[in-house]
C-alpha positions in Angstrom: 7.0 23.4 51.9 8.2 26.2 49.7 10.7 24.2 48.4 8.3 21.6 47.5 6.0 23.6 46.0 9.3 25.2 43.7 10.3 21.8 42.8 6.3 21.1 41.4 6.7 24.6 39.6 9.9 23.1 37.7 8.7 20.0 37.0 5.3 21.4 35.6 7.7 23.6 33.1 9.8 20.7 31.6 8.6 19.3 28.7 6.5 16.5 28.8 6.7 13.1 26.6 3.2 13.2 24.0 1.2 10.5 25.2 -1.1 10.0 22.6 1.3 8.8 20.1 2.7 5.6 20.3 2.9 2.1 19.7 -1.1 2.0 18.8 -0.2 4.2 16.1 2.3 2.6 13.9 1.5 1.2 10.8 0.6 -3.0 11.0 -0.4 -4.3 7.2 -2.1 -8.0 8.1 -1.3 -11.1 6.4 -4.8 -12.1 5.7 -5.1 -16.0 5.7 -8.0 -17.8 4.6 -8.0 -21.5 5.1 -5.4 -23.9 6.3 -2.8 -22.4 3.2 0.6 -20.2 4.3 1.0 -17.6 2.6 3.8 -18.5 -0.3 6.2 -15.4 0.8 6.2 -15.4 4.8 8.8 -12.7 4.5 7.5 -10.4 1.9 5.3 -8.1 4.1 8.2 -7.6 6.4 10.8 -6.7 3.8 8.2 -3.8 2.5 7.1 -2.2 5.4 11.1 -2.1 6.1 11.1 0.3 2.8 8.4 2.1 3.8 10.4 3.3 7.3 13.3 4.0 4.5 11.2 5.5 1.8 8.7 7.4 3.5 7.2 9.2 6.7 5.3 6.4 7.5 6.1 4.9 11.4 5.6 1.3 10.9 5.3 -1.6 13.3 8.7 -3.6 13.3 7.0 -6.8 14.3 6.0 -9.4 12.3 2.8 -8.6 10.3 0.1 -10.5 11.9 -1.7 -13.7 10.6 -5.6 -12.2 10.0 -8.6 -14.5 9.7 -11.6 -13.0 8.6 -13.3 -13.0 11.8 -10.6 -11.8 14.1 -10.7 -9.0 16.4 -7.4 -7.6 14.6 -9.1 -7.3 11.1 -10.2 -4.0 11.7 -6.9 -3.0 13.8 -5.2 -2.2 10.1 -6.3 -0.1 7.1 -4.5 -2.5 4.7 -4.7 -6.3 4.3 -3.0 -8.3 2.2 -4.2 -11.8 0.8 -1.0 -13.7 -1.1 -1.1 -16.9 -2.7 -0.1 -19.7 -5.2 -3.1 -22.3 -5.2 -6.7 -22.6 -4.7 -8.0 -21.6 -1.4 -11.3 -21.9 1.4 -13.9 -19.7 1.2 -14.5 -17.6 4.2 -17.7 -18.5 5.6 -20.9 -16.6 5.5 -20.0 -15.0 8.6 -16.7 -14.4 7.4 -17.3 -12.6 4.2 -19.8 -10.3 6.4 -17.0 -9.6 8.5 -14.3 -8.5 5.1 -17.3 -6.9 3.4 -18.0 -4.4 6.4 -13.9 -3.6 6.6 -14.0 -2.8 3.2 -17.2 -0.8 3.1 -15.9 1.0 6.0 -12.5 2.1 5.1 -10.2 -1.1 4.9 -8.3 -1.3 2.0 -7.6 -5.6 0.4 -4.2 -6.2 -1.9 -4.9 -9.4 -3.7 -1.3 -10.6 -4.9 -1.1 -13.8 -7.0 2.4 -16.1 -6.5 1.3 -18.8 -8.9 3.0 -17.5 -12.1 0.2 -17.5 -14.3 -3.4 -15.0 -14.9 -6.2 -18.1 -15.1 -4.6 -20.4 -12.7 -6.4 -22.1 -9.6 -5.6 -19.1 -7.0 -7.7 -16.7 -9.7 -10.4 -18.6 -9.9 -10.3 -18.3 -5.9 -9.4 -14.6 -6.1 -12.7 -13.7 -8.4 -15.0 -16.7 -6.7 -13.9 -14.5 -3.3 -14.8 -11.1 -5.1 -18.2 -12.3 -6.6 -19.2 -13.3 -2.9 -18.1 -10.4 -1.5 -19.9 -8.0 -3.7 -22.5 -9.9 -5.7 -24.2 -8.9 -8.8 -25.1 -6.3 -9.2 -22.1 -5.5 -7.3 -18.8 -3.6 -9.4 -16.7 -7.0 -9.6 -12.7 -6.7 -10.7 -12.3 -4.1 -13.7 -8.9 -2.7 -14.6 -7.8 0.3 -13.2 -7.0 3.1 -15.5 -3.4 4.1 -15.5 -4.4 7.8 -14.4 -5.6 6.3 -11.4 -4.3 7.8 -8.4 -3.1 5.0 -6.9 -0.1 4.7 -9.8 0.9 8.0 -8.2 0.1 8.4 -4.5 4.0 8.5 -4.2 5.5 7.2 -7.3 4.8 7.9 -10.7 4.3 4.5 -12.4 2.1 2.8 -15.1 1.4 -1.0 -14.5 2.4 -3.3 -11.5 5.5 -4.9 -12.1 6.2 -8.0 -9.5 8.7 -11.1 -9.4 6.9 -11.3 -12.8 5.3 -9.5 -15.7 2.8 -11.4 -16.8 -0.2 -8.8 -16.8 0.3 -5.4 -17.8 -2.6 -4.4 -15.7 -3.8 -4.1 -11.6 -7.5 -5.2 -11.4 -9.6 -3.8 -8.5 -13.2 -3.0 -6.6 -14.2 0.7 -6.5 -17.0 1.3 -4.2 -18.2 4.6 -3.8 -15.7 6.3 -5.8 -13.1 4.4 -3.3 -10.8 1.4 -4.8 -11.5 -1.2 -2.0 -9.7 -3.8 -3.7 -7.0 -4.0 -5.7 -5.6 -7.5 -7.5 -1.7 -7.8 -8.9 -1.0 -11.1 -10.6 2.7 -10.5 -10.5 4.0 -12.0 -7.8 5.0 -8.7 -5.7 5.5 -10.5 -2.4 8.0 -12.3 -4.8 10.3 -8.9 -5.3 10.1 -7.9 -2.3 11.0 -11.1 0.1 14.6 -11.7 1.1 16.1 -13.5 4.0 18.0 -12.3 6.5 21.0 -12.2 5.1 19.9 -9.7 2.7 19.7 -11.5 -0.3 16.6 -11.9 -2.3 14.7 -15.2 -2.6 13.8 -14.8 -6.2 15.2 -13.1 -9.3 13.1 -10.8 -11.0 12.1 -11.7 -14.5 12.6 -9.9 -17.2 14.4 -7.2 -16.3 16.1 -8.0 -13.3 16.5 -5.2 -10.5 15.1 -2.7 -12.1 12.1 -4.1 -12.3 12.4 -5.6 -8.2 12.9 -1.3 -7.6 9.7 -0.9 -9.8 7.5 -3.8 -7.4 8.8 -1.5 -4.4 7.5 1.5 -5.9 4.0 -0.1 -6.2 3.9 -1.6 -3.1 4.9 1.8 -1.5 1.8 3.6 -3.4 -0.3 0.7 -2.6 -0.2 1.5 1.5 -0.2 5.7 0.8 -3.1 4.7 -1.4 -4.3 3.0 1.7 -3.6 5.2 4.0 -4.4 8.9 1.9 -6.9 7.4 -0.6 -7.5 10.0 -3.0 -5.3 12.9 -1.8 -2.9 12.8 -4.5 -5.7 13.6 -7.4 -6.4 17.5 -6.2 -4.6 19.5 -8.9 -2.7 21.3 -6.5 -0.5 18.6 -6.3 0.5 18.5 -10.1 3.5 20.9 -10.4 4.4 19.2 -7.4 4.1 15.2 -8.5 5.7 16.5 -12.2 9.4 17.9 -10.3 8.8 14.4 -9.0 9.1 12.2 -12.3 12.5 11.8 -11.9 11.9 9.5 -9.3 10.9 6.8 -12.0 13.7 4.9 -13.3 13.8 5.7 -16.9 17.4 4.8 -17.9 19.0 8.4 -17.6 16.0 10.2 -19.1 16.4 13.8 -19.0 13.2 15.4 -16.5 11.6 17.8 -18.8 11.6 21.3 -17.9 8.9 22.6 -15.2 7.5 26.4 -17.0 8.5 29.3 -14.5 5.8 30.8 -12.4 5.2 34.4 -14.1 5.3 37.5 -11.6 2.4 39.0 -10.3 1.7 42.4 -10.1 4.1 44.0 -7.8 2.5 44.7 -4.0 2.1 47.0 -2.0 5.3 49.1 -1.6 7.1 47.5 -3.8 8.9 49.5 -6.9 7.3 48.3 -10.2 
């Protein structure tokens, strides 16, 4: 008995394996799918949220991103879901949009990313017909976001949302309640980012080559923090902070311009002046 009762002591002492973090708690980013369509770049999501394991903190789910239909019981199992494609697309039904408006009213977070290689082709007329039934007048509808917005900086510093392509200069988006609920690229991201398994990329990157495929990574990265932080990044504590961080932005060897010194305080309590 008394040995029994010292082996319980010992094992009450040993550290213990945190239960309540674990699988359930790793990032998954869904591959929302409306209609019979596939999404243009099947390997796209994958190939980001293996930069975000690089780039960041974040613990993502190594699995395939899921296939989400707007009435599946995994559509509110994510905060981010992302809607790719190159050609017009279905509707969700009545239900359906009920379902997407209530994920993004309560927290969820929609990247609209257009593979069609034009701004007024088929899949935008989907994209804003989607947007007009999701919020309708008087609702916000797409506007352009500010560059100041904190989603160009929620880990990156950047100014416009280079993809596969550079066709718009601009990310459109939804705000609701002070809270960007949507947010629209036409520039083919999925496009930079896929590559096979082999590690070579599917697509070049056009104009300016892999530079800008390092820039469409940068934007996708700030797109989940964004997701995941929301406005955390636009308290001014954070300034001094985010300017020692401009470096990070690929500016062909520009130097990082000096950050002022703190002056001293008043000297403290036994201290010699």
């Amino acid at each position: 008995m008394l040995a029994a009762g010292a082996a319980a002591a010992l094992t009450a002492l040993l550290p213990r394996r945190a239960g309540a973090i674990g699988p359930g708690s790793k990032l998954r980013i869904g591959q929302l799918q409306l209609g019979t369509a596939a999404p243009p770049r099947p390997r796209a999501l994958h190939r980001l949220n293996t930069e975000l394991g690089k780039r960041t903190s974040i613990t993502v789910d190594d699995d395939e991103p899921p296939l989400v239909t707007p009435l599946a019981p995994e559509l509110h199992r994510t905060p981010m879901l992302y809607l790719a494609g190159d050609r017009e697309f279905a509707q969700p039904s009545l239900a359906g949009l009920e379902a997407l408006r209530r994920f993004l009213t309560f927290g969820g977070f929609l990247v609209i990313d257009s593979a069609e290689g034009s701004t007024d082709g088929a899949f935008d007329r989907s994209v804003r017909t989607l947007v007009g039934a999701l919020f309708p007048a008087p609702g916000p509808g797409l506007e352009v976001i500010a560059t100041d917005h904190v989603v160009y900086k929620s880990f990156y510093l950047l100014d416009r949302p280079l993809g596969r392509l550079a066709l718009s200069p601009v990310m459109e988006g939804v705000t609701r309640g002070g809270r960007l609920v949507v947010a629209y690229v036409q520039n083919d991201l999925g496009g930079a980012w896929s590559r096979d398994n082999f590690g070579n990329y599917d697509f070049p990157c056009v104009p300016d080559g892999e530079r800008q495929r390092e820039l469409a990574f940068r934007i996708g990265v700030n797109l989940v923090m964004y997701a995941l932080c929301l406005d955390y990044k636009t308290d001014q504590v954070h300034v001094p902070f985010i300017m020692r961080r401009r470096r990070w932005k690929p500016d062909d060897g520009a130097a990082m311009p000096a950050v002022p010194p703190v002056p001293p305080g008043p000297p403290g309590p036994g201290t010699r002046p």
